[in-house]
N, C-alpha and C positions, 0 to 999 in steps of 0.2 A: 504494500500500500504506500503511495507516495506522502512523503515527511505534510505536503497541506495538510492533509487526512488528520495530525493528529496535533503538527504545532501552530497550523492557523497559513491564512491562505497568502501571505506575505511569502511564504515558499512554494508557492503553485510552480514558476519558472527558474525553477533553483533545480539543473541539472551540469553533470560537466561528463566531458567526452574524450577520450582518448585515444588515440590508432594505436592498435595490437597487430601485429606484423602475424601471419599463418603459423609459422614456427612458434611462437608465444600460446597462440588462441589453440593450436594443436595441444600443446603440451600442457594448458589449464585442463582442457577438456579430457584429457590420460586421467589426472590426476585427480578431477572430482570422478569419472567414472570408477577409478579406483575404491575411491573414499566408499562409492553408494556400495560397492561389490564387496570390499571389507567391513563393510558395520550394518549389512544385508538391509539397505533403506531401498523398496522397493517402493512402485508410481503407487502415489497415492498415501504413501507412510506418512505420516506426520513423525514431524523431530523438532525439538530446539535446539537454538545456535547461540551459543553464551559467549559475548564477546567485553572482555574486560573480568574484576572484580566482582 
């Protein structure tokens, strides 16, 4: 859900963008395929993502 949704609509157009070169965007994609295929998260599994403390 985009950041408006929850801190208010002053970040409606609050995005940013980066070029990922094939060899980068390939080797993300290895490695979250990996992630789902090691901790067996199949379509549709719910999980949380704990980022920080």
């Amino acid at each position: 859900m985009p950041r408006a949704e929850y801190e208010g609509a002053q970040y409606t157009d609050e995005f940013s963008v980066r070029y990922i070169n094939s060899d980068e965007n390939q080797e993300a994609g290895s490695r979250l395929g990996a992630w789902y295929d090691n901790d067996r998260i199949l379509n549709n599994d719910a999980f949380i993502l704990v980022i920080g403390d």
